[in-house]
RODO-2510 file (C-alpha; in nm, 4 decimals, decimal comma):
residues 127
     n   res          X          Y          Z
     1     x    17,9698     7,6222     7,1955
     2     x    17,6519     7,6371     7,3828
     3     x    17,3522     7,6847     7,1831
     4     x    17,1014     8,0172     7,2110
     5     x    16,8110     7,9511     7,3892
     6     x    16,4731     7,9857     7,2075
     7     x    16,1224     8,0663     7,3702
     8     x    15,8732     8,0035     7,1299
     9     x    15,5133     8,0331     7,2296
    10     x    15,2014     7,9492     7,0278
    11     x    14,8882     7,7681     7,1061
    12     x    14,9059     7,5774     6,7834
    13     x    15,0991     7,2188     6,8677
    14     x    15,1693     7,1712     6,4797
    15     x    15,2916     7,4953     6,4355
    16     x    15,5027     7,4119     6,7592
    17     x    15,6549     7,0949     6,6109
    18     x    15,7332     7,2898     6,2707
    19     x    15,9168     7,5471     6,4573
    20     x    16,1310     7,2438     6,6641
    21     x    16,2295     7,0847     6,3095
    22     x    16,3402     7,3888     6,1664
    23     x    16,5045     7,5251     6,4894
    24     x    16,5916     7,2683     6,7214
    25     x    16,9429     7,1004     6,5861
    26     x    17,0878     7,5410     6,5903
    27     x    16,9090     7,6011     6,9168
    28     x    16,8207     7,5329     7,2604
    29     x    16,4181     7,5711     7,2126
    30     x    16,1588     7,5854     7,5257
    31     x    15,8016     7,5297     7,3480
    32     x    15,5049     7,6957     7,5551
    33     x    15,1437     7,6497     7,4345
    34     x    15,0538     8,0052     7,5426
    35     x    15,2002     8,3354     7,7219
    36     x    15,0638     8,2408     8,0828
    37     x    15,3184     7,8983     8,0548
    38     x    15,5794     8,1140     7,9213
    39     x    15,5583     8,3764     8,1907
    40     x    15,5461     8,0803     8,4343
    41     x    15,8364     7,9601     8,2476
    42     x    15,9907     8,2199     8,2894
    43     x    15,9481     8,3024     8,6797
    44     x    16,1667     7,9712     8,6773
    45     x    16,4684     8,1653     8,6486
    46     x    16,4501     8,0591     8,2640
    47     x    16,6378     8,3651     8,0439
    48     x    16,5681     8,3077     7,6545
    49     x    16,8115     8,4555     7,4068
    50     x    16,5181     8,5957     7,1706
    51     x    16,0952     8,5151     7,2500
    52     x    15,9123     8,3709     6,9187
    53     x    15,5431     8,4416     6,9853
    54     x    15,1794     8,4209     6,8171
    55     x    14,9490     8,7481     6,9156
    56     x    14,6057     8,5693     6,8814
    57     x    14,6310     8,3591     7,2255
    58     x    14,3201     8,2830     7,5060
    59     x    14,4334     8,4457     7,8705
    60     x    14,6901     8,6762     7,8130
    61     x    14,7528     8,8009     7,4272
    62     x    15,0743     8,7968     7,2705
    63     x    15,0617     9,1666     7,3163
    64     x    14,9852     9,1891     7,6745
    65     x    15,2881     8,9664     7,6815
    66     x    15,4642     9,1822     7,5146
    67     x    15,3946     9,4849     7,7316
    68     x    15,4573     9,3009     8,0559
    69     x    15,8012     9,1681     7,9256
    70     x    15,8984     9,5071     7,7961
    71     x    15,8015     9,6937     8,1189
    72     x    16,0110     9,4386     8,3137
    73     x    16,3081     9,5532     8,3909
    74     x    16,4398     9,1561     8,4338
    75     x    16,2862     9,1059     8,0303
    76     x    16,3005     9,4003     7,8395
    77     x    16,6518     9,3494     7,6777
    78     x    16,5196     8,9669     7,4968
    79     x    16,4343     9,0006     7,1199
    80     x    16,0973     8,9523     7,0070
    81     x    15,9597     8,8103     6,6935
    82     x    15,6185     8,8155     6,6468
    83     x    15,5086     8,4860     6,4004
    84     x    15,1123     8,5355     6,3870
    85     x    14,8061     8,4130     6,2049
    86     x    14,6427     8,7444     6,2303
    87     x    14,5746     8,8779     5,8422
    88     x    14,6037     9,2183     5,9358
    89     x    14,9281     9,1566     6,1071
    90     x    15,0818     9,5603     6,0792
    91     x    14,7561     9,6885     6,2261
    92     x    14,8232     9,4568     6,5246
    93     x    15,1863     9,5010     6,5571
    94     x    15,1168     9,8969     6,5705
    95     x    14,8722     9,8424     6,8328
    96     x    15,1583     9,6926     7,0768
    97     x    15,2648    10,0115     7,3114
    98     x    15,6833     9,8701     7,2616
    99     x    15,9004     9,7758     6,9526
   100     x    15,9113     9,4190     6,8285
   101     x    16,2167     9,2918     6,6499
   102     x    16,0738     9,1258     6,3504
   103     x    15,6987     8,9859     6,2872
   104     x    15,5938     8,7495     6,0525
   105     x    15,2528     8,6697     5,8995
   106     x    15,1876     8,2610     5,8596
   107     x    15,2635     8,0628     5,6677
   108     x    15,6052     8,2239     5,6591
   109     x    15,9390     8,1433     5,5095
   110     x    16,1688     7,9537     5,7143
   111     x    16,4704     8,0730     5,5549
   112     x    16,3506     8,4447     5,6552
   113     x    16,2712     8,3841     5,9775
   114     x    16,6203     8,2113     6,0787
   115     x    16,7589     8,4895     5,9130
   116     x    16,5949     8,7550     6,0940
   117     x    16,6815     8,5340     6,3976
   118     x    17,0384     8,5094     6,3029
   119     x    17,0624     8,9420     6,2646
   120     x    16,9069     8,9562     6,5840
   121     x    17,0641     8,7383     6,7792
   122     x    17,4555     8,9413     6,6514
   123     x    17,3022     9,2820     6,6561
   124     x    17,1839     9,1763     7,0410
   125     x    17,5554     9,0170     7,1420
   126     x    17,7042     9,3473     6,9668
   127     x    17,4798     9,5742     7,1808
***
């Protein structure tokens, strides 16, 4: 069975390598240290399964990411989980213009978040 393939996207390279240890022996993960490398990334011809991705990033936010891949009509179908360092995370998140999946305030649970990632990745092969 081929695995799902994961974009995760976060500036922070330990918080990079904690997400590969916990994901990468269920998934096929692409790490990106920010959202212009994952848009690049993506231009590629590179179609993730679900997008893991911090807000708080230099160039383009992790909502102006958001907003570009949900106006897309090549993008808008991929999950999105939002894993963030921002302490007021639910202010953020209802500052994005377009529906996230799931968001998750660091340090998080690791057992949530692959179970979030597990309901979203059915609910998304059901739809």
């Amino acid at each position: 069975m081929e695995l799902k393939k994961i974009l995760v996207i976060d500036t922070e390279i330990h918080m990079l390598n904690l997400l590969g240890v916990i994901l990468g022996d269920r998934y096929n993960l692409s790490m990106q240290s920010g959202s212009v490398e994952a848009m690049q990334w993506l231009h590629k011809g590179n179609m993730p399964d679900i997008i893991i991705s911090e807000i708080n990033m230099p160039y383009m936010s992790g909502s102006e990411l958001i907003s570009n891949l949900k106006i897309s009509g090549l993008y808008r179908h991929i999950p999105i989980i939002v894993l963030s360092g921002i302490k007021d995370l639910s202010t953020q998140i209802s500052a994005i213009p377009f529906k996230v999946d799931a968001y998750f305030s660091k340090p998080f649970n690791p057992l949530d978040l692959e179970m979030a990632m597990s309901n979203i990745l059915e609910n998304h092969a059901v739809n």
